[in-house]
N, C-alpha and C positions, 0 to 999 in steps of 0.2 A: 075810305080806308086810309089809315099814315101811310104815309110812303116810309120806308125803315132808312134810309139816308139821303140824302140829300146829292151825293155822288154818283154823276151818271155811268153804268155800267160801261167800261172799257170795248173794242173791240176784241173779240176771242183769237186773233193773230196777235196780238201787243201783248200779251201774257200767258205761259207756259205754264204748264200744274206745275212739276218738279218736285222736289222735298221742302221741309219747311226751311230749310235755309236758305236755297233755290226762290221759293218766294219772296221773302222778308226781301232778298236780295234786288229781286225784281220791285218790290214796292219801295226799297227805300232809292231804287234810281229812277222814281216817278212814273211807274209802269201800275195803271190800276188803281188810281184816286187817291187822293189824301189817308183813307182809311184803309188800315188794316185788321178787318176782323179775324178773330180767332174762338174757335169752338172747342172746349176740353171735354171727352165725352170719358168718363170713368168713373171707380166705386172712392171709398175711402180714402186714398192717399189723395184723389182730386176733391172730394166732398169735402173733407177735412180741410181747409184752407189753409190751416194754420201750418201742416205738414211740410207745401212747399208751392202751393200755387199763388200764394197773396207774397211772398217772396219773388217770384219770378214776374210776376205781375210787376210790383211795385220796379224792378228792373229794367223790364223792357219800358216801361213809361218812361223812365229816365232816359232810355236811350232814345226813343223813338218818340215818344208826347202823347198823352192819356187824351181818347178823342170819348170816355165816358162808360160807365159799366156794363152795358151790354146786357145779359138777359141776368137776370135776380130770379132765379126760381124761388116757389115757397116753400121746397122741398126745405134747401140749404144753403141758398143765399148766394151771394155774388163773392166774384174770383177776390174782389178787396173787405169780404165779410171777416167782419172784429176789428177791422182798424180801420175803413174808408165808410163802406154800406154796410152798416147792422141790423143785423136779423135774425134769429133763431126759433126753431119751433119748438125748443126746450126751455124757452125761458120768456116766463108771465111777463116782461116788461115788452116783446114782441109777439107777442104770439098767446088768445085767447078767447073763451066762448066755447058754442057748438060748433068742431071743425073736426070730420072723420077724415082721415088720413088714411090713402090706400094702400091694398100692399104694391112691393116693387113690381116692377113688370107693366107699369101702364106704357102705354103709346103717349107717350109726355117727355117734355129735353128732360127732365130728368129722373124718370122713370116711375114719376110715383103725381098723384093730384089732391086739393085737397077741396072737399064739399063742406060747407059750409051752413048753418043755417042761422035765422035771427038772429042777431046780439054777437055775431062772431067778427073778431076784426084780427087785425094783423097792423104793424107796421114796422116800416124801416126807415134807420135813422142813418144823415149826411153828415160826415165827421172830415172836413177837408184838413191837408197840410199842404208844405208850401213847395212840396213837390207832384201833389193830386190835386185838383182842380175838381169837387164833387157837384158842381153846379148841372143840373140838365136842363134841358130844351128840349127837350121831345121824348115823350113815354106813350106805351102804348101796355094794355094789358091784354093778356092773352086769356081765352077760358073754353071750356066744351063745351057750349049751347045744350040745353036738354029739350029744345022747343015750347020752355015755356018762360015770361015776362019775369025775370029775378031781379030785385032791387037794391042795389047797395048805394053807399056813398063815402066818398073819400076828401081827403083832405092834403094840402102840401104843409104847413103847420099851423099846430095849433090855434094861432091866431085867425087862422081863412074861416071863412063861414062852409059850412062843407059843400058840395059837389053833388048834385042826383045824380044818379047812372043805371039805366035799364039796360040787362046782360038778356038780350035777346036772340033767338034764329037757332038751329041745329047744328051739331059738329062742332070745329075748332072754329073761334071765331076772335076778333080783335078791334079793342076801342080804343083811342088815343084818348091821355088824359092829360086837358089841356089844365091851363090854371099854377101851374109854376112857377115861381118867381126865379129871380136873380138868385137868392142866396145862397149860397153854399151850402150852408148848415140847417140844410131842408129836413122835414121829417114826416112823411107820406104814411096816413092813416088807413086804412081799409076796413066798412062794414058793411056788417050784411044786414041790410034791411026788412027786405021780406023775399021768399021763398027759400032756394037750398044750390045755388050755384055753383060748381065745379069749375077752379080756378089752377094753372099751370105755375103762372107768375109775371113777372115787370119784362119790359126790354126797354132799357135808356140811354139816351147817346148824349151828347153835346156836339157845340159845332165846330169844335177843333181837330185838327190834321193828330194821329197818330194808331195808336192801337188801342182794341176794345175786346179783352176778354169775355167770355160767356163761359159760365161753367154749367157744364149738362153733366152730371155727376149725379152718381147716388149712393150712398155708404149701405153696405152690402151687398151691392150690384155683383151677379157676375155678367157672362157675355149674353145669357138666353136672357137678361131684363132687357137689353136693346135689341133685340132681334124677336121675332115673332114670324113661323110660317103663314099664318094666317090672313088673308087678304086684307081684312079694312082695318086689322090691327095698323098693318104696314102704310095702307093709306091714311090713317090719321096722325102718325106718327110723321110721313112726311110732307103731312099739311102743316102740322104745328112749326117742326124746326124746320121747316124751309120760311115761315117767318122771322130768321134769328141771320141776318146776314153772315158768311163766311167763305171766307178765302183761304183758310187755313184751320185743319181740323188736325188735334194731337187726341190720339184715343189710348188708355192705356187702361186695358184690361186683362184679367186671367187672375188675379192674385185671389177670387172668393171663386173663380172656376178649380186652381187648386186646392181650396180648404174643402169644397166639395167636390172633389175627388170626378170633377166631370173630365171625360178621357179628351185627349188634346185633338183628337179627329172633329168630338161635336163641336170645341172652342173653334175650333179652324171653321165650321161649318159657319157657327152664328157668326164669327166676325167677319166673313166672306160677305152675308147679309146683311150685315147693318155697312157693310162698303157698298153694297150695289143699291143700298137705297139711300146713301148720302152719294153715290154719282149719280143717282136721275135726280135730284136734287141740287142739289151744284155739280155741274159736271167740270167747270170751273176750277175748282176749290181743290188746294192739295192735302192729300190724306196722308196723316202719317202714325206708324203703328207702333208702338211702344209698350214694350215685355217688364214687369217688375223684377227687381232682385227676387232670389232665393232668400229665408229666412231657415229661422233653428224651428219652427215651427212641423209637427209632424204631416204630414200628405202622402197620398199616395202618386202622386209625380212630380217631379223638382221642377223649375219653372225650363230649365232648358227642354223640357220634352213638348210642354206648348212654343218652346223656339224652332226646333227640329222639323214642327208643320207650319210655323206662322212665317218665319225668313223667307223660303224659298218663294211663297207663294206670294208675296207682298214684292219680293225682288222681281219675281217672272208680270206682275199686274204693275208696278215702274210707282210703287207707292213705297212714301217715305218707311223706315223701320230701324231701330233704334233696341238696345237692349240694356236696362241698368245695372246689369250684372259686371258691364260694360266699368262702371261709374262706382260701386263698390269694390271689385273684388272676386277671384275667385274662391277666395274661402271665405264662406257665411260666416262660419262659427267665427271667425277673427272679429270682423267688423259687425256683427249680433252685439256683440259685449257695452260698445260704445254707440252706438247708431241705430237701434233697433230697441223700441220699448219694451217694458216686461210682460206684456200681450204677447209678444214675440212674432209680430205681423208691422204693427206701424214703425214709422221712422221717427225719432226723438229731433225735434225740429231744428234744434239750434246743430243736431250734429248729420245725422243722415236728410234730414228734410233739406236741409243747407248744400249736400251732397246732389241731392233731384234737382233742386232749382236751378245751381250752377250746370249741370248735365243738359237740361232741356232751353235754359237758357244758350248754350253753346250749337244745341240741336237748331236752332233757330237762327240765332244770329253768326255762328260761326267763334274762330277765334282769330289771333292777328296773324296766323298763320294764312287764313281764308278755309281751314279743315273745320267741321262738323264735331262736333261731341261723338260719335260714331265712330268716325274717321281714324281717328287716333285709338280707340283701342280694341278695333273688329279683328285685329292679329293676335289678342290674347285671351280670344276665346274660342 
């Protein structure tokens, strides 16, 4: 089995859960290893990279130093997807063949798996700059065994002779794929050989000090696609991402539980469960909750009513929570016009998505004040 980093685990006295700022704080005063991983568990505005995660990504790198992309689902790609790690399942230059793709709701980081059969491949392309370092050293692929002998093979580019690989055993399972070179501007092939394999996705580090996003996202996700009452739902789901190192998980969900009109008690319900199964998982790891703006878009509950059950209950369990209602505004309608696309749900990246990253950016690292993005405006709501 890879071992998923090289950093030996801290003693559980030298590091306090806290909020994400709370953490950041602690890791950036050498409390808990060179790396800081991070886990984004949400729909669209996190799927969506371009919105405001590859933004806030590319930031904290700056400030903190890129130790490598971290988990690449095949869903939608990694937190630097379109400008650092490329991939898409929309588009024939990634993504093509026999590949059925599930609906949401699987026990997968990012809600959804894809099966594959003969002649199916995938790949994702390293595009460094001279502030991203896309070089890795250690990849490992994640997949569900169906207990029988599936054969694919893969490549780091073009030029390698390619790789056998038998995806063997039952349940979630994991192969390291060695064979990588130095370059940067790598570009990792994936096919399917023979039979019909059920693949999650990459997890890839390098061997530098910093931080390492993962986005576990699904675009139409609400709260019931990460949550399941159902037993081995829950136990496969926290077999797989308990593969995906983290010490810091930011989850923001509710904005597709308000388009479907699910009442704020079930939201409260599922997100209560997908917390109690990322603490037996990392029990470590600080959890932090994060409510989307209101939009003009019509619903049957505005987002403050999934605020009214999800604050209290997050404040009374000492987990972090955050609200961007916070970061726009109290009137939608005002900041809809400029910051809010003509879907009338996403944010127009250069002006609202600019607005999340700076917001969850300060969620994190604070300002020069030493205050939270929270901090500063939980009095004007």
């Amino acid at each position: 089995m890879l071992a998923v980093d090289e950093v030996q685990p801290v003693v559980a006295s030298v590091v306090e859960v806290g909020d994400a700022r709370e953490r950041f704080g602690q890791w950036r005063e050498g409390k808990g290893g060179k790396v800081l991983s991070i886990s984004v568990i949400g729909d669209s505005y996190s799927a969506g990279q371009d919105f405001y995660l590859n933004k806030l990504v590319q930031r904290l790198a700056g400030e903190a130093g890129f130790a490598g992309p971290g988990y690449v689902g095949f869903n939608h790609g990694a937190a630097l997807g379109g400008t650092h790690f490329k991939y898409s399942r929309s588009s024939e230059k990634y993504f093509g063949g026999d590949w059925q793709v599930s609906a949401l709701g699987q026990a997968s980081p990012d809600s959804r798996t894809l099966a594959g059969g003969p002649g199916a491949w995938l790949e994702i392309d390293a595009s460094p700059t001279p502030a991203i370092n896309t070089a890795v050293t250690q990849a490992k692929l994640l997949y569900l065994g169906n207990g029988e002998p599936n054969e694919v093979r893969y490549r780091w580019a073009p030029s390698q002779s390619w790789q056998p690989l038998t995806l063997a055993g039952s349940g979630v399972q994991e192969v390291p794929l060695p064979g990588m070179s130095a370059a940067k501007d790598w570009s990792f092939r994936l096919e399917v050989v023979k039979g019909a394999p059920t693949l999650f996705g990459l997890w890839m580090s390098n061997d530098q000090g910093g931080v390492r996003v993962s986005k576990l996202a699904a675009s139409g996700a609400a709260s019931a696609d990460f949550y399941h009452g159902d037993g081995r739902w829950q136990a496969q789901w926290k077999t797989v991402v308990s593969k995906i190192p983290a010490d810091l998980y930011l989850i923001m969900l509710g904005g597709n539980d308000q388009g479907f009109g699910v009442k704020p008690e079930q939201y409260l319900k599922n997100v209560q469960g997908l917390v109690g199964m990322v603490r037996e998982i990392q029990p470590a790891a600080s959890i932090n909750l994060i409510l989307r703006q209101d939009t003009t878009r019509s619903s049957a509950y505005p987002m403050s009513a999934y605020a009214q059950v999800l604050e209290p209950w997050a404040r009374k369990e000492h987990l972090g929570y955050a609200n961007l209602q916070c970061a726009f505004g109290t009137d939608f309608k005002r900041y809809a016009a400029t910051m809010i696309g003509p879907d009338k749900i996403h944010p127009v990246p250069a002006t609202g998505g600019r607005v999340i990253a700076d917001y969850f950016y300060r969620l994190i690292v604070g300002d020069n004040t030493g205050r939270s993005a929270q901090d500063t405006c939980d009095a004007a709501l």
